[in-house]
C-alpha positions in Angstrom: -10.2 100.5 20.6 -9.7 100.8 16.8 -10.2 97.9 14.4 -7.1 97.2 13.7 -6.6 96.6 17.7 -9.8 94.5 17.7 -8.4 91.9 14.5 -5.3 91.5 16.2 -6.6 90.4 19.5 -9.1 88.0 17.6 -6.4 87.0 15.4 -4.4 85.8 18.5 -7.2 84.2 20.5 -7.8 82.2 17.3 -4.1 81.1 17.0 -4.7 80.3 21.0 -7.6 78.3 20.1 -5.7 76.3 17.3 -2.2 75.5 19.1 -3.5 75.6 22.8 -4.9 71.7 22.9 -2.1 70.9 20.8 0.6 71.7 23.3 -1.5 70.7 25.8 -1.5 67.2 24.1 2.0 66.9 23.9 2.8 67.7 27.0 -0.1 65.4 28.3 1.4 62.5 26.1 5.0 63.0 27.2 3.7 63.1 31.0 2.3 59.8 30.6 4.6 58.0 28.8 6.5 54.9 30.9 8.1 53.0 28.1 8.0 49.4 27.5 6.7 47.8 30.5 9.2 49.9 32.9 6.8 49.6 35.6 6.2 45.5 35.6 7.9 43.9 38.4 10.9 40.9 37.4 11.6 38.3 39.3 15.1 36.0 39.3 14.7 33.2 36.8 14.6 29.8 38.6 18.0 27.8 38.0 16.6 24.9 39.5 13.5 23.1 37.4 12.1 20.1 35.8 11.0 19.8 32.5 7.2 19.5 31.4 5.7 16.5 31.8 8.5 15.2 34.6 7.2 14.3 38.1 8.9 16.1 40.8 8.4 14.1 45.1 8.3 16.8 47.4 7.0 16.6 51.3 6.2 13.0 50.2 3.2 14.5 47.5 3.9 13.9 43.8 3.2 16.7 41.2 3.8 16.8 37.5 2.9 19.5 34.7 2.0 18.9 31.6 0.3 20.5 28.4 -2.3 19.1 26.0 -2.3 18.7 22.8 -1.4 22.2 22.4 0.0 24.7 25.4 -0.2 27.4 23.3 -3.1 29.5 21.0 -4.1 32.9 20.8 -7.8 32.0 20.8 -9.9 30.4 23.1 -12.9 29.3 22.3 -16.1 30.6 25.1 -19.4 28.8 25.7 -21.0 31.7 23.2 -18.1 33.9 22.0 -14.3 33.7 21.3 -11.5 35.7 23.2 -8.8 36.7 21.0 -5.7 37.7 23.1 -4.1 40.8 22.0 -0.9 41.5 19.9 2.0 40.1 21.9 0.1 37.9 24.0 -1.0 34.3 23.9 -3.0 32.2 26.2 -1.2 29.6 27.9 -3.4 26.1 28.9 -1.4 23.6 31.7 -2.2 20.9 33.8 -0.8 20.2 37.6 -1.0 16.4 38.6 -0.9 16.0 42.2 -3.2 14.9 44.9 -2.2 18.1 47.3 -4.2 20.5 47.7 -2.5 23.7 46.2 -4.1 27.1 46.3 -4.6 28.8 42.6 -2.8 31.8 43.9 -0.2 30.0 44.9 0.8 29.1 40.9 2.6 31.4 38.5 3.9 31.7 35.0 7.7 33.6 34.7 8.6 34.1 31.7 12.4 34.0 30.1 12.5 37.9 31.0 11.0 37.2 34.9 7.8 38.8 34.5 4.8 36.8 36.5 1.8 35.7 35.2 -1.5 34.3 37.7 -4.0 32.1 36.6 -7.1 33.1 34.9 -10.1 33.1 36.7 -12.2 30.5 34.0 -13.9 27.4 34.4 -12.2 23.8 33.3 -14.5 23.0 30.7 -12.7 26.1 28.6 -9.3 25.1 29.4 -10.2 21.0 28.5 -12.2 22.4 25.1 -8.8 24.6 24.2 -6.2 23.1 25.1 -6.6 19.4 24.2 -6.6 18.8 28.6 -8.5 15.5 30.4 -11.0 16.7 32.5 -10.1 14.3 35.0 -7.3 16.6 36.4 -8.2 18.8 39.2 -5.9 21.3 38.7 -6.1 23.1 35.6 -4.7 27.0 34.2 -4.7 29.3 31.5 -2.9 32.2 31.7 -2.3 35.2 29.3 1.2 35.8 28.6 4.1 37.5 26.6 4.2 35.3 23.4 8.2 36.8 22.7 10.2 35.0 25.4 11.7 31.4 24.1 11.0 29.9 27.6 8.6 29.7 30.5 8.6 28.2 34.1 5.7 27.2 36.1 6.4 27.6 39.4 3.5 26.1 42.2 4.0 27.5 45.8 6.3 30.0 45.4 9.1 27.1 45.9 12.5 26.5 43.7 11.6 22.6 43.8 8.2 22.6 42.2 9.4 24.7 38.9 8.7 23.4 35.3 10.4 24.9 32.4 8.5 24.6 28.8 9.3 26.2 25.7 7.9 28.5 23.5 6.5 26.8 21.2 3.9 29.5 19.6 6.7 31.2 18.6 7.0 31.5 14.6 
């Protein structure tokens, strides 16, 4: 094999070398690329609702919602740290004023564009400290949501009759 021979064969395993994880990154990137939350399940917006704060009877139970002084803030603060939600997104801090007993995975947030929101999984002491909330209530949420939409529901049970609609008010 001559010399010549030899540069050219390391002068295209060196161009390999250089290009190879290149391609190989694009064509990683466009294999896992799934747009703008294409993948997060919508559901029909309630038509049917009650505005914050308004009791709703149902099976003879009362329930109301209603915020503190402030449903919406994109801090929260912890018993030694503070969670700051990430670009987009805003916690959300409600109270549900009923004497039924209602499972927390039975309550949900949809937003104006029907994506679902659960509860988080904290203590009351953090949702009375952030949200401006009596302790007194049994039922208190946070959840994490989508800070764009203009409106939310809360919907308890899964059922049409038990929906609250709030706005946006985080919004700038």
């Amino acid at each position: 094999m001559s010399s010549q021979a030899a540069d050219q064969a390391k002068r295209k395993w060196l161009i390999f070398l250089i290009f190879a994880p290149g391609i190989f990154f694009i064509v990683y990137w466009l294999a896992t690329q799934t747009g703008d939350r294409s993948g997060v399940p919508t559901v029909k917006l309630p038509t049917q609702y009650a505005l914050l704060g308004e009791q709703v009877n149902f099976n003879g139970e009362r329930y109301a919602v209603r915020g503190g002084k402030n449903i919406f803030t994109d801090t929260v603060d912890l018993a030694n740290n503070v969670a700051v939600a990430e670009p987009g997104r805003v916690f959300v801090g409600l109270a549900l004023i009923t004497d039924a007993t209602v499972d927390r995975a039975n309550v949900q947030v949809i937003d104006g564009q029907g994506r679902t929101y659960s509860p988080l999984d904290v203590s009351k002491t953090i949702v009375v400290r952030n949200f401006g909330l009596q302790g007194t209530e049994s039922h208190l949420y946070m959840f994490k949501v989508d800070s764009g939409p203009e409106y939310y529901f809360i919907r308890v049970n899964g059922d049409a009759l038990l929906t609250w609609r709030f706005d946006n008010s985080y919004k700038k």
